[in-house]
C-alpha positions in Angstrom: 15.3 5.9 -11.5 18.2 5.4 -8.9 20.7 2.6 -9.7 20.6 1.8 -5.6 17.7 0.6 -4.1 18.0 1.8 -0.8 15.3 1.2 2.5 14.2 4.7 4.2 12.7 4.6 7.5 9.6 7.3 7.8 9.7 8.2 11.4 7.1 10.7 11.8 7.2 11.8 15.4 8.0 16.1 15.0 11.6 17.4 15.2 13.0 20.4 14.6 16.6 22.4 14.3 17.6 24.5 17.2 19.9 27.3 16.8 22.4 28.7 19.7 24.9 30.6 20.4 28.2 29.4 19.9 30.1 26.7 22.3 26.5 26.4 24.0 26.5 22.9 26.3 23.5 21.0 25.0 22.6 18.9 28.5 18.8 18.0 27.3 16.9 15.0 27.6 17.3 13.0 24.6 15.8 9.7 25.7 13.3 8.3 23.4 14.5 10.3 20.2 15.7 8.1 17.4 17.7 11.2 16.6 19.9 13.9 18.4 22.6 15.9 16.4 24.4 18.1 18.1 26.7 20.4 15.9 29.0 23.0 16.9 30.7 25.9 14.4 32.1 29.4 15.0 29.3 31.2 14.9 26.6 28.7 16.2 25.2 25.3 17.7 22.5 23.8 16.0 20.3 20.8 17.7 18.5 18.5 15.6 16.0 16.4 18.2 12.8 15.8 18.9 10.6 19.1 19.4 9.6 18.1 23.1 13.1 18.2 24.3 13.6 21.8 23.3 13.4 24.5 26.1 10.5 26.7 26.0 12.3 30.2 24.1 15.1 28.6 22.1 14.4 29.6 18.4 13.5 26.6 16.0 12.8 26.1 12.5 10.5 22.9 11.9 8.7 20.4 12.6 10.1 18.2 10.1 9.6 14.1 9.8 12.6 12.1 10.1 13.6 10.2 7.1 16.7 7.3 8.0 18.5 5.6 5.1 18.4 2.0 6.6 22.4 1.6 7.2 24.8 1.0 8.0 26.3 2.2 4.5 29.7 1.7 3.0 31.2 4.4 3.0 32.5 3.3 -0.7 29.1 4.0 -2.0 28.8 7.0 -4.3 25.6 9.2 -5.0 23.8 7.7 -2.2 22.3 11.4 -0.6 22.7 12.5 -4.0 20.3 9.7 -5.2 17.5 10.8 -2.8 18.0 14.4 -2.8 17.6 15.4 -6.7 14.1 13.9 -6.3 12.9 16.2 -3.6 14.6 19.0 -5.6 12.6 18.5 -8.5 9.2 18.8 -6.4 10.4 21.7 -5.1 10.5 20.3 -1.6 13.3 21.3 0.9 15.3 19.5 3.0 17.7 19.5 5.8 20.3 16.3 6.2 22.9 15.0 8.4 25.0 12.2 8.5 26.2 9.4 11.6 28.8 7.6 11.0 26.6 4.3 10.0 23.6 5.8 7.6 22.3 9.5 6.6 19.3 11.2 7.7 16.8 13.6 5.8 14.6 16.1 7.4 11.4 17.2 5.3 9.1 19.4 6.3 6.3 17.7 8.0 3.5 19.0 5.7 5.5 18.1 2.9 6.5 14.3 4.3 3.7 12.4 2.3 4.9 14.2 -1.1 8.3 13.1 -0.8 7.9 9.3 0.1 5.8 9.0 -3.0 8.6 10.6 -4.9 11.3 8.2 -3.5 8.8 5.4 -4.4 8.6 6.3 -8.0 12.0 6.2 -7.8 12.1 2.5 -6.9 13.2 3.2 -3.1 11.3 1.2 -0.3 9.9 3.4 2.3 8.2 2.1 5.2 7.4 3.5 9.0 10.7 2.2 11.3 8.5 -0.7 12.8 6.6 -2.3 10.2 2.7 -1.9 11.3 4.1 0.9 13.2 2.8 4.5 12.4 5.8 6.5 14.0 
């Protein structure tokens, strides 16, 4: 069981990663999504977002739910993804993650969503939709 007792937010609306070429200028509509990660390498930009503000054509990987350690965290804290990652690893369930500068964020497969908030649960984490008597 985890020594920190952390609060994840289920948000359950579909995303997805995006992948484009490099130095690509990401200008779509992000209004409404509780997420939109926009990350830029040598060799690619990837989008994280919600899947309906991806253009028709642009290749995508998902959907996946939305998982959001309820932050801000100190950046002092140790093993916090660690903590909520070996879980998921031991069902055999993949994820994606990224990090803003106040909390982290874990992407898991959509059909594989339910499965890994029992797991964190058993684990002694709190899980509950963003809103409470919300279902997205």
């Amino acid at each position: 069981m985890s020594a920190l007792k952390l609060h994840i937010l289920h948000h359950t609306d579909p995303f997805v990663i995006a992948s484009l070429p490099p130095d690509t200028v990401v200008d779509w509509d992000r209004s409404g999504s509780v997420l939109f990660s926009v990350t830029h390498s040598t060799t690619e930009t990837s989008v994280i977002c919600h899947e309906r503000a991806v253009p028709d054509g642009t290749r995508t990987e998902g959907p996946f739910h939305v998982f959001e350690v309820a932050g801000p965290l100190d950046f002092t804290q140790v093993g916090v993804l660690a903590g909520l990652v070996v879980p998921l690893a031991a069902k055999g369930i993949t994820i994606l993650t990224t990090s803003t500068y106040e909390t982290d964020w874990i992407l898991v497969p959509a059909g594989r969503a339910d499965e890994a908030e029992q797991a964190w649960r058993r684990e002694g984490f709190l899980v509950t939709p963003p809103v409470l008597g919300s279902l997205g």
